[in-house]
Structure formats: C-alpha cells, structure tokens
PABA-779272 format. One record per residue (C-alpha): residue number from 1; residue in one letter; x, y, z. Coordinates in Angstrom, 3 decimals. Each point is the difference from the previous one (the first is absolute). Example, Ala and Ser with C-alpha at 12.3 -4.5 7.8 and 13.67 -1.06 7.14 Angstrom:
# residues 2
+-----+------+----------+----------+----------+
| seq | type |     east |    north |       up |
+-----+------+----------+----------+----------+
|   1 |    A |   12.300 |   -4.500 |    7.800 |
|   2 |    S |    1.370 |    3.440 |   -0.660 |
+-----+------+----------+----------+----------+
***
This chain:
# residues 177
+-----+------+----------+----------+----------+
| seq | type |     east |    north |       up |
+-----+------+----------+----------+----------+
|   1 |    X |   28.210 |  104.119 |   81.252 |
|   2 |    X |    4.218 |   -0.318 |    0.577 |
|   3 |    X |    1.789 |    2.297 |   -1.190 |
|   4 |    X |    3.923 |   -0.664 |   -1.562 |
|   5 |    X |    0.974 |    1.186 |    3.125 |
|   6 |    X |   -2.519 |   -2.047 |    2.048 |
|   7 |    X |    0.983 |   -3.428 |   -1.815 |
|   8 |    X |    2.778 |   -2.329 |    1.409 |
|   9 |    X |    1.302 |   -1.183 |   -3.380 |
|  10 |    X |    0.095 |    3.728 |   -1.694 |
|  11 |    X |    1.840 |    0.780 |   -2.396 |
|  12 |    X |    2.387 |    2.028 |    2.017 |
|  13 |    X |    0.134 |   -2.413 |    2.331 |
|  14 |    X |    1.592 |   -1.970 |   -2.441 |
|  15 |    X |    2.492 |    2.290 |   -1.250 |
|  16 |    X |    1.085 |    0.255 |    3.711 |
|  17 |    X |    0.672 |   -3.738 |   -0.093 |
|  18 |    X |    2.047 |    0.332 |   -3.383 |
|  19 |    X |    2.249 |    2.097 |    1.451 |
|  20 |    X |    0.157 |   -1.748 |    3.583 |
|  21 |    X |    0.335 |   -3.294 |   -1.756 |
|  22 |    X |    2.976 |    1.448 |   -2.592 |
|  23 |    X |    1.876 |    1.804 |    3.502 |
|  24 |    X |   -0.207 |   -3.497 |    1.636 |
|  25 |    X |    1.304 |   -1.304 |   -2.946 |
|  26 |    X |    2.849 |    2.369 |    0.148 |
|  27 |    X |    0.337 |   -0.671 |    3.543 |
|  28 |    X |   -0.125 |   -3.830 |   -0.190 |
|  29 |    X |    2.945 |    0.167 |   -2.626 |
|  30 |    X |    2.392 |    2.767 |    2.319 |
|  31 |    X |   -0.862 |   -2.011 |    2.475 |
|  32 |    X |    1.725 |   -3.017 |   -1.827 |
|  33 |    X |    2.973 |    2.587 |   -0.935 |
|  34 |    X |    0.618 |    0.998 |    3.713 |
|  35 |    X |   -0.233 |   -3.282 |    1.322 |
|  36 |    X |    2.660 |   -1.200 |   -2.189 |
|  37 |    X |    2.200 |    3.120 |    0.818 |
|  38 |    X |   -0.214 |   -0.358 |    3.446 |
|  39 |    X |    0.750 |   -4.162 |    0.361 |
|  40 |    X |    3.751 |    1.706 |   -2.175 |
|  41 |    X |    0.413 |    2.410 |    2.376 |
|  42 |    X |   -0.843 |   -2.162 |    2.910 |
|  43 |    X |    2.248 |   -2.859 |   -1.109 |
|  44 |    X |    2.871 |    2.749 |   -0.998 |
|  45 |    X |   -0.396 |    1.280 |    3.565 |
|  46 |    X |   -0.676 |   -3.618 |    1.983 |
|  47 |    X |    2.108 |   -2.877 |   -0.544 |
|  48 |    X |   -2.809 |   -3.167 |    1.045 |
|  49 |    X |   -1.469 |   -0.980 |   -2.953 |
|  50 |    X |   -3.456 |    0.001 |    1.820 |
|  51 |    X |   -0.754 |    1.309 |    3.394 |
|  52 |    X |    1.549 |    2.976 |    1.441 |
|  53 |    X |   -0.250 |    1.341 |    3.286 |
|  54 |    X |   -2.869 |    2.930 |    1.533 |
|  55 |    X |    0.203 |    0.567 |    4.034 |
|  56 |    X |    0.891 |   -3.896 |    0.134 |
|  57 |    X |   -2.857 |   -0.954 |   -2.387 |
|  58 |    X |    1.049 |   -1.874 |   -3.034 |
|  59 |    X |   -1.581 |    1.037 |   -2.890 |
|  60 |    X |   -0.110 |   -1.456 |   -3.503 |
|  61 |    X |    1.341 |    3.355 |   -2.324 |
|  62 |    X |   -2.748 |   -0.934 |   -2.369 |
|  63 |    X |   -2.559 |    0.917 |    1.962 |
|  64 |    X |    1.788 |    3.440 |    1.181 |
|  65 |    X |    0.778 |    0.763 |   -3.370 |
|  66 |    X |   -4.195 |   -0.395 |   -0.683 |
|  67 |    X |   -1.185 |    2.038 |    2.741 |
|  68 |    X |    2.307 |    2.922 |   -0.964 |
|  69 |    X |   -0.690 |   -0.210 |   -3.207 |
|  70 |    X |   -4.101 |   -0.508 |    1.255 |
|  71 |    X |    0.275 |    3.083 |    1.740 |
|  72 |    X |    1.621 |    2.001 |   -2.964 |
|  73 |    X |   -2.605 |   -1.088 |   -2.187 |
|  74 |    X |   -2.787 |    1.050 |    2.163 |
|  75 |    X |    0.946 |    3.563 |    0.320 |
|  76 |    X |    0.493 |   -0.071 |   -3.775 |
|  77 |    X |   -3.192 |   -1.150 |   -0.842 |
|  78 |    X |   -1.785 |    1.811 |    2.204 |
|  79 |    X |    1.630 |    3.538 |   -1.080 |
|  80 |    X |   -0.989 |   -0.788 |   -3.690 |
|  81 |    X |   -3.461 |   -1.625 |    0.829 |
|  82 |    X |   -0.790 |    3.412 |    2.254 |
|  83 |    X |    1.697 |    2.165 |   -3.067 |
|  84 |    X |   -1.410 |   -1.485 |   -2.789 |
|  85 |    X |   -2.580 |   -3.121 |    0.545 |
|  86 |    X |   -2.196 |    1.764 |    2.637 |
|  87 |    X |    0.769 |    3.855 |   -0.391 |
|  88 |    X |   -2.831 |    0.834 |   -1.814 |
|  89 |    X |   -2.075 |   -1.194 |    3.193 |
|  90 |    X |    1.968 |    2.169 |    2.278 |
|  91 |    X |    0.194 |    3.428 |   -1.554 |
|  92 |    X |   -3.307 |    1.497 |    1.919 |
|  93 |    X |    1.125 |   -1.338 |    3.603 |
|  94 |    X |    2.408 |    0.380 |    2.100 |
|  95 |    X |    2.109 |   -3.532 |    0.632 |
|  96 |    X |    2.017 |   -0.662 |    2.914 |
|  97 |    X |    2.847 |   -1.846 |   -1.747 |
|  98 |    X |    1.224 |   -1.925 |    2.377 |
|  99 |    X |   -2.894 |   -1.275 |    1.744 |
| 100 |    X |   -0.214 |   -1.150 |   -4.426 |
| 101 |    X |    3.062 |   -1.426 |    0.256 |
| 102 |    X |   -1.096 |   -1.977 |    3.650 |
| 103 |    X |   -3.040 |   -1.103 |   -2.005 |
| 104 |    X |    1.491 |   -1.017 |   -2.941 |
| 105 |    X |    2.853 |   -2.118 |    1.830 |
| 106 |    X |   -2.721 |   -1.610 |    1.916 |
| 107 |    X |   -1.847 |   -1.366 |   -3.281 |
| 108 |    X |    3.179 |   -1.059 |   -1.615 |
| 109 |    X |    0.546 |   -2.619 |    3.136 |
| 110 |    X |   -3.402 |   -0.586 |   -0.843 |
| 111 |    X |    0.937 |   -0.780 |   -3.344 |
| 112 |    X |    3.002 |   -1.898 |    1.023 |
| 113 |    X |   -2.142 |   -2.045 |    2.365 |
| 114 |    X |   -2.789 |   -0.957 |   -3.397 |
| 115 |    X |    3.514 |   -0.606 |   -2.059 |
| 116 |    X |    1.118 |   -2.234 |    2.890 |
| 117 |    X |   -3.081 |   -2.219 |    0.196 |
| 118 |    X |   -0.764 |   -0.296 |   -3.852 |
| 119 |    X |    3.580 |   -1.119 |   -0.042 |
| 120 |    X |   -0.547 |   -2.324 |    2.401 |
| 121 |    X |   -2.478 |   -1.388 |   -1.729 |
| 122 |    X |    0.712 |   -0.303 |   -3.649 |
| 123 |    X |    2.927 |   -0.850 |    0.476 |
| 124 |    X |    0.257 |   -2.280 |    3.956 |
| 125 |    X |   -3.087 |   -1.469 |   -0.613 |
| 126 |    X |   -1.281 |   -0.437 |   -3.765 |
| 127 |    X |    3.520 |    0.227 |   -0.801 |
| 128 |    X |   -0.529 |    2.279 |   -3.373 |
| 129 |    X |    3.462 |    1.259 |   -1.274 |
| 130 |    X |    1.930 |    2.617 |    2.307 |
| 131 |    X |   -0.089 |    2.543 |   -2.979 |
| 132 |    X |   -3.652 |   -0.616 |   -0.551 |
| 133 |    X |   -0.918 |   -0.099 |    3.546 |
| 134 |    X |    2.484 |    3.050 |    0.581 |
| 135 |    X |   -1.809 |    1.899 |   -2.900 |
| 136 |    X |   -3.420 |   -0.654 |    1.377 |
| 137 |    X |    0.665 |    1.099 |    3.578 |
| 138 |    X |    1.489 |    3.172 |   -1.226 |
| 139 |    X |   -3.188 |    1.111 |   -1.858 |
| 140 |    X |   -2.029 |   -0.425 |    2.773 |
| 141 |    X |    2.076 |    1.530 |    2.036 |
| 142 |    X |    0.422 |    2.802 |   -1.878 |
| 143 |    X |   -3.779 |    0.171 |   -0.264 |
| 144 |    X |   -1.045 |   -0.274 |    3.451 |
| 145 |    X |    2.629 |    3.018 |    0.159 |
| 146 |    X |   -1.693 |    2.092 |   -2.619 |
| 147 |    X |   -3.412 |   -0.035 |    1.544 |
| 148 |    X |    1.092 |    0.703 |    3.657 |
| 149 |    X |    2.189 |    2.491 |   -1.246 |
| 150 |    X |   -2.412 |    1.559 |   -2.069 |
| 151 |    X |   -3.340 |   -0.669 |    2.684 |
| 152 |    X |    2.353 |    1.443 |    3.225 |
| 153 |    X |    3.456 |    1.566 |   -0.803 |
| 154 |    X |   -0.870 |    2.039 |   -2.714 |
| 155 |    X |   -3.710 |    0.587 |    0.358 |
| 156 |    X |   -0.742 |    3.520 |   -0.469 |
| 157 |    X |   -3.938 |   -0.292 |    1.668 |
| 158 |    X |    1.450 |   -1.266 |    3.111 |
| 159 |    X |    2.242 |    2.858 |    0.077 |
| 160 |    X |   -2.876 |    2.494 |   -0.929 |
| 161 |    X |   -2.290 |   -1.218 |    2.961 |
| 162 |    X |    3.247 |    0.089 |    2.492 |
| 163 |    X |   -0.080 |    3.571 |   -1.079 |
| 164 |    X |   -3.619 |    0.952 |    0.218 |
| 165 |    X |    0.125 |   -1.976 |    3.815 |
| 166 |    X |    3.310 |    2.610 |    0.768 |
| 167 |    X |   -2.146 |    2.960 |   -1.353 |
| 168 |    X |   -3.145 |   -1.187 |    1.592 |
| 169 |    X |    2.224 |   -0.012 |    3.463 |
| 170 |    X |    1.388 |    3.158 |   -0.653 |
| 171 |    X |   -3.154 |    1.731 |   -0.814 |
| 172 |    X |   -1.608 |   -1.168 |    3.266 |
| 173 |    X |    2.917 |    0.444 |    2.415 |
| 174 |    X |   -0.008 |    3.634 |   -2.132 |
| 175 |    X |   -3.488 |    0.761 |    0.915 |
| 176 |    X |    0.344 |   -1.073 |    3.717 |
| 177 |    X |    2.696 |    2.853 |    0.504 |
+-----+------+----------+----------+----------+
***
C-alpha cells in the first residue's frame, strides 16, 4: 500500500504546485513589467524605432528586451521556488545550488519549448484566440515545469542515494588503506 509520500498526486505534492504555480504567476507578470521597462530604456538609449545594432547583427529590441527580462525572471523564480515551494524537500540533504539552478534553467527551455509548440498550435493551426491559446500554453508549460522540477531539481531521494553512493565509496576506499 502507497503511502502520502509514495503517491504522485499527494497532497503535498500539491501544495508544492500552489506555490510554484502562484511564483510563475508572479514571474509571468514581472516579466511583463521588465519587458516594458527595458523597450523605454532601449528606445531612450537607441534612436531606430526597431532594430539596433549587436557585433553587426541587427536585432529587433523586442526580443532583447524579452530575453533580459527571461533571464531575470528565471533567477527570481528559481530563488523563491528553492526558498519557499521546494524547501521543505531540501532541509535533510545537502543541495548543490547551482548544479539546481543548471537544472532548473534547463526545464524552463523545456517549458519554453511545450509553450512554443502549444502556441503554435492553438493559435497557427486551429487558430483559437492569441489570449486563449497564450493562456493554454502557459499552463502547460508551467506544468511540465513543476513536475521536472519537482521529479529532478529538487528531489531530495536522488540526493539521498548520491550520498549513500559517496559514503559507500568512501567507506571502501577507507577500508582499503
């Protein structure tokens, strides 16, 4: 018989995706704010209205002002999500945080890439509203996130066996000497 701990849809489980899903929330919306901020600071500071000029490449400041703001967002949400969604997980093992923060990048193109094709497709091909569609690719985005995250990044069991293996190692290179 499964234990709470042993089930995939626990209850903790699903407090852990209340508070990712509320930090992505959060995140989706700065993300909104910063993008905004840096199209003024990148028209104050270029004078074409569109394109703008990066070791001869000419590139649209839309799309710079989105990956800054991209890569802002991701270390915000994963500093919450590691304080506050997954801590609870973490405070019996050791975590290498930035081999976490590797991880966690990793998923979120993975996310980008599921928000990219359900995109595509609600909105390219069945052409469903670009809110809708937009709204829709988000959530499963954000929920392909939540499971890798919370299956690999922030899995304390794989963490506990990489420790036992370490001990195990140790003990045996120990008793050799």
């Amino acid at each position: 018989m499964k234990t709470e701990k042993d089930k995939f849809f626990s209850t903790q489980r699903g407090k852990r995706f209340a508070k990712f899903a509320v930090i992505g929330l959060i995140g989706w919306g700065l993300n909104e704010l910063l993008i905004y901020l840096f199209l003024l600071l990148l028209d104050r500071f270029f004078e074409n209205d569109l394109l703008f000029e990066i070791w001869r490449f000419d590139i649209e400041k839309a799309l710079v002002a989105s990956l800054i703001s991209i890569a802002i967002v991701m270390v915000f949400n994963f500093i919450l999500n590691k304080s506050w969604t997954f801590k609870e997980l973490e405070k019996d093992v050791q975590t290498n945080t930035i081999k976490q923060f590797i991880q966690f990048t990793l998923i979120g193109l993975t996310g980008l890439a599921f928000y990219t094709g359900v995109m595509y497709v609600l909105f390219t091909l069945l052409h469903a509203n670009e809110y809708l569609a937009s709204s829709i690719a988000f959530f499963v985005g954000m929920i392909n996130n939540f499971i890798w995250n919370d299956l690999w990044t922030f899995n304390p069991k794989l963490k506990k066996e990489k420790e036992k293996e370490k001990k195990k190692i140790v003990s045996v290179a120990y008793e050799e000497d």
